[in-house]
N, C-alpha and C positions, 0 to 999 in steps of 0.2 A: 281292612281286607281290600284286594284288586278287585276291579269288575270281573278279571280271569279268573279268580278263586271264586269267585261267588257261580261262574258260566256255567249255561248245561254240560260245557265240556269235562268241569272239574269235578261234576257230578258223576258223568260217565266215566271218567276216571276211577273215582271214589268209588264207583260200584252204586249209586244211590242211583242211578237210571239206568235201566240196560241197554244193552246197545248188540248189534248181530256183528261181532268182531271179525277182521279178514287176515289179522297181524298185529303181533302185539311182542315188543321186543321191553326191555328194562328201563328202553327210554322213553318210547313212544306206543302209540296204538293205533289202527287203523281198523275202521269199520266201517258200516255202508249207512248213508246218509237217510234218513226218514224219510223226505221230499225229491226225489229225485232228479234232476234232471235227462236220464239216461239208464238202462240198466248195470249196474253197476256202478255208477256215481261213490265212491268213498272218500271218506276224511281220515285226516294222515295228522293226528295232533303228537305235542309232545307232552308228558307225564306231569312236567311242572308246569304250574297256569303262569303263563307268559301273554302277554298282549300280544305284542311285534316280534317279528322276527328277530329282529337288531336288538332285541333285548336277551335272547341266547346267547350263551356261552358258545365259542366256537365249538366244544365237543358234544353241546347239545346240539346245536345246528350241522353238525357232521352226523349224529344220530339220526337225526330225523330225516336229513335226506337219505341216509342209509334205509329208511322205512319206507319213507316214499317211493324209492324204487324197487323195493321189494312189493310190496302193496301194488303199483303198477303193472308189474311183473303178473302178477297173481290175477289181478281185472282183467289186464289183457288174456288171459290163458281162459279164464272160465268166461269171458262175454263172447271170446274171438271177433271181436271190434277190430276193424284196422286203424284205426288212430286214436287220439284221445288229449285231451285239454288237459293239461296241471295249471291250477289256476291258486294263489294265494295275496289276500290284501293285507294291507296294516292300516289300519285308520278307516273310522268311519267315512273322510271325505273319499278313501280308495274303494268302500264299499262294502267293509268290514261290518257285519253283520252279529258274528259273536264278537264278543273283545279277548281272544281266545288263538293265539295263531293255531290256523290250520290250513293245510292244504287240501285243494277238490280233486282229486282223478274223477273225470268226466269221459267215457267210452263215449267215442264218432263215431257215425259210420253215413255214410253219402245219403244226402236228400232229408238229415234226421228233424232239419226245422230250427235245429238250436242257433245255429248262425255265430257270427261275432261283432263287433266292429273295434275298430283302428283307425284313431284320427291324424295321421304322421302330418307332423310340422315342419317346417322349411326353417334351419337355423344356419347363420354364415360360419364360414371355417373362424372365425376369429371369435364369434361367441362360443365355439365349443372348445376352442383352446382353452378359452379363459376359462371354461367353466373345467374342463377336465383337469388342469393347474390346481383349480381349488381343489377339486377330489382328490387330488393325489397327495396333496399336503395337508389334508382330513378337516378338509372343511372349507 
């Protein structure tokens, strides 16, 4: 078995943990986070226990963002937040917490405390050429 099959999320899934659902399509679910960050805080998983993103099929990864914008749609309406974070990691060194993809909608709203940060780096035209080369030839 995955660490994702074994997650609270394939639990929540399964039905063995409940969860306060906000959206729930045939591929995915979304529901509101126990720990919040914000009112409204919800996780946007998909059906199948996947670890990464990049381990979706493209028409589950087209599901799910389909969910996720619905689910957004929906936080935004009942919080009336004027903005809000989607926030999704793969890997524990990115800060992946379950081994579980999911995405966070996190309602903003001015002064709320939660903050960010963003440490942009300085790269020459010539290392990103080379590196976007590799991307393009997959790998």
């Amino acid at each position: 078995m995955s660490a994702a099959s074994e997650s609270i999320f394939a639990k929540i899934v399964a039905g063995q943990i409940p969860c306060h659902r906000v959206f729930e399509s045939a591929a995915a679910l979304a529901f509101l986070d126990i720990n919040p960050l914000a009112e409204g805080h919800t996780l946007v998983i998909p059906k199948r226990a996947v670890e990464r993103f990049d381990e979706l099929t493209a028409d589950e990864a087209a599901d799910l963002g389909r969910a996720v914008r619905e689910a957004a749609t929906r936080v935004m309406r009942a919080t009336g937040a004027p903005g809000y974070n989607l926030l999704q990691n793969n890997g524990s060194v990115a800060g992946q917490e379950v081994p579980y993809v999911h995405f966070h909608i996190i309602p903003r709203r001015p002064a709320d405390g939660l903050g960010f940060r963003w440490l942009a780096q300085k790269s020459s035209p010539d290392a990103l050429a080379a590196l976007a080369k590799r991307m393009m030839n997959g790998g």
